[in-house]
PDB file of N, CA, C and O in Angstrom:
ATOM      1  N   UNK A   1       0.817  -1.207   0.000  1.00  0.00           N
ATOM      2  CA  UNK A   1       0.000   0.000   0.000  1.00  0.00           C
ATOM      3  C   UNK A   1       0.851   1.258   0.000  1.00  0.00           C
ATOM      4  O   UNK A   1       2.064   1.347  -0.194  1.00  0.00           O
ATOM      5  N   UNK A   2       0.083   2.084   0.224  1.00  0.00           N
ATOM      6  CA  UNK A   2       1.030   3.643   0.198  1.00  0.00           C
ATOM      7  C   UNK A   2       2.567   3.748   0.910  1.00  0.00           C
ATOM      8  O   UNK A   2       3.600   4.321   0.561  1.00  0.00           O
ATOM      9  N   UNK A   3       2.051   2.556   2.578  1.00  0.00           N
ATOM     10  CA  UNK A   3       3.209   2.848   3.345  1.00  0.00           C
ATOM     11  C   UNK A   3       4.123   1.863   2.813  1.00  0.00           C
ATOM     12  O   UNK A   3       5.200   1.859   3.408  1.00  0.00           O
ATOM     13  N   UNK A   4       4.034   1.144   2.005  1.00  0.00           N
ATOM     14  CA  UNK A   4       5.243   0.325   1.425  1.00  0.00           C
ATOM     15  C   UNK A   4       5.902   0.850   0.387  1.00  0.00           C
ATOM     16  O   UNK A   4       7.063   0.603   0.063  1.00  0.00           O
ATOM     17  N   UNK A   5       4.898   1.817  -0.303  1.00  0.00           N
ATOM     18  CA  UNK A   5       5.761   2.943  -1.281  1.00  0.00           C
ATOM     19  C   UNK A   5       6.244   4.022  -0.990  1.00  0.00           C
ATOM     20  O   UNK A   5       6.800   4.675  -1.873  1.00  0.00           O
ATOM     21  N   UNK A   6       6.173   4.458   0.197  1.00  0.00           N
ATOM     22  CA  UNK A   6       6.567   5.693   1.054  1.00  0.00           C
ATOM     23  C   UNK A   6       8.366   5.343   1.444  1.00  0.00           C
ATOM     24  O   UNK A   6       9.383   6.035   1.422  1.00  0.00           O
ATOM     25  N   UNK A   7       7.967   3.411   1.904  1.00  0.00           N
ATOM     26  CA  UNK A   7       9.576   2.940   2.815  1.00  0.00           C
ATOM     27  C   UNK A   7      10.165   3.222   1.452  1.00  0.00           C
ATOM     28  O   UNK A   7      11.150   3.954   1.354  1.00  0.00           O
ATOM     29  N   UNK A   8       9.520   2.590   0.252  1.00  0.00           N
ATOM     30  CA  UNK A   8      10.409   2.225  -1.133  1.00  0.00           C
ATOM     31  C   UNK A   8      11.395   3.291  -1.101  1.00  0.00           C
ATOM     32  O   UNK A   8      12.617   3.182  -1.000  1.00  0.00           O
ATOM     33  N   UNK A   9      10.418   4.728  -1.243  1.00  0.00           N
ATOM     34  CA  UNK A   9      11.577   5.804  -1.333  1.00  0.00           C
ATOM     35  C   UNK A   9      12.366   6.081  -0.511  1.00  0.00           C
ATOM     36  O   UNK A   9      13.330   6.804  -0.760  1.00  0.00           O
ATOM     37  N   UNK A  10      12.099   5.495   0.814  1.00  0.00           N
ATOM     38  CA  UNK A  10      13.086   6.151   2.064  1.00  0.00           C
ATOM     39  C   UNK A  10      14.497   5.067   1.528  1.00  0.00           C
ATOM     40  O   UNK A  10      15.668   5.355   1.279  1.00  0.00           O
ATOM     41  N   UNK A  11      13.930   4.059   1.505  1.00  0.00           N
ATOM     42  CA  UNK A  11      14.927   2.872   1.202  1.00  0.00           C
ATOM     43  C   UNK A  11      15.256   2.897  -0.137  1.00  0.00           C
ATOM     44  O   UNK A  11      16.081   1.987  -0.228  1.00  0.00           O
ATOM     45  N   UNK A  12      15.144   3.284  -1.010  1.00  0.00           N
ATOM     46  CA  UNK A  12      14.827   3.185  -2.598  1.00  0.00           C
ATOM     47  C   UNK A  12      15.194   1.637  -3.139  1.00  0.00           C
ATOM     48  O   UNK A  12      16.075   1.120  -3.825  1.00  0.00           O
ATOM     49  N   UNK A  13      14.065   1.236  -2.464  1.00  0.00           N
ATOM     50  CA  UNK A  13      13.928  -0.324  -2.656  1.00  0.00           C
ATOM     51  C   UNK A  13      12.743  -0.635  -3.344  1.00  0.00           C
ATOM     52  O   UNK A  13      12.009   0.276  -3.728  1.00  0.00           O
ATOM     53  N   UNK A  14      12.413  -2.069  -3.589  1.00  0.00           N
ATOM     54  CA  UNK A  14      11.164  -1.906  -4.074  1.00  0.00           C
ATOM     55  C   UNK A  14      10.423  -2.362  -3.431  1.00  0.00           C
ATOM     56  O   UNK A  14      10.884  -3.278  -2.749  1.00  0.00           O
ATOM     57  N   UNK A  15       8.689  -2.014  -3.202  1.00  0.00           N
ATOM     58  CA  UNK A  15       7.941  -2.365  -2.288  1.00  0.00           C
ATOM     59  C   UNK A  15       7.775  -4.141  -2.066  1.00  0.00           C
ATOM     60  O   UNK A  15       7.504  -4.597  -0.955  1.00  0.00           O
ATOM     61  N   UNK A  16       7.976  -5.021  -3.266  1.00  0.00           N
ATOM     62  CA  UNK A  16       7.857  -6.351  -3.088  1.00  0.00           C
ATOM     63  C   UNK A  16       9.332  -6.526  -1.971  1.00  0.00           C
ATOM     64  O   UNK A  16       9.351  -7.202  -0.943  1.00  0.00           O
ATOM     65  N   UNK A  17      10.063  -6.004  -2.331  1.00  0.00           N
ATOM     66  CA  UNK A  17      11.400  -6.170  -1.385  1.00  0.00           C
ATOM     67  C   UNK A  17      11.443  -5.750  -0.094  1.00  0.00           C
ATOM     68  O   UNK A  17      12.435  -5.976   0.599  1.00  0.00           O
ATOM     69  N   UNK A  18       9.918  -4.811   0.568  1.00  0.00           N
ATOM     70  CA  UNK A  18      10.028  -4.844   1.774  1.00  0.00           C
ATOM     71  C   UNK A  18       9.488  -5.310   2.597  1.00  0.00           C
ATOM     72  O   UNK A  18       8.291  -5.590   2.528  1.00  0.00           O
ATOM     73  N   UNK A  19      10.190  -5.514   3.563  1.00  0.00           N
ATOM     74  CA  UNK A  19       9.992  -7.126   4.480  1.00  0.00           C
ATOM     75  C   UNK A  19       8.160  -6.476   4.989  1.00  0.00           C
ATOM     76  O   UNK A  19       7.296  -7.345   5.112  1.00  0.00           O
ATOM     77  N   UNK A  20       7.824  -5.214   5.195  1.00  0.00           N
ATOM     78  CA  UNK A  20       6.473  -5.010   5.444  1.00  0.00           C
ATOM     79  C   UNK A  20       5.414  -5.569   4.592  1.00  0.00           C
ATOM     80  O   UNK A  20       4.438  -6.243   4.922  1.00  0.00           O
ATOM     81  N   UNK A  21       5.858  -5.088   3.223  1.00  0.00           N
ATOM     82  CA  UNK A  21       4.747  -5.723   2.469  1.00  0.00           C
ATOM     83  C   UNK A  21       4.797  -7.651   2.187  1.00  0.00           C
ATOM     84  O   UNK A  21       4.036  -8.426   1.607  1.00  0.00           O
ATOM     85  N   UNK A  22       5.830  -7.786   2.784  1.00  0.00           N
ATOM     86  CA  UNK A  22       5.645  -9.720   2.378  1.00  0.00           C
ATOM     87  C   UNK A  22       4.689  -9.861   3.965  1.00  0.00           C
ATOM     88  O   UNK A  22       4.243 -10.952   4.321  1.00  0.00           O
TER      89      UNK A  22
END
């Protein structure tokens, strides 16, 4: 959701890659 695209940019990772959204 939003807050997994919010970390993406903090992290500039991608949202499947953050451990929140799995």
């Amino acid at each position: 959701g939003r807050n997994a695209d919010a970390l993406a940019l903090y992290f500039g990772e991608d949202p499947v890659r953050c451990p929140f959204e799995q």
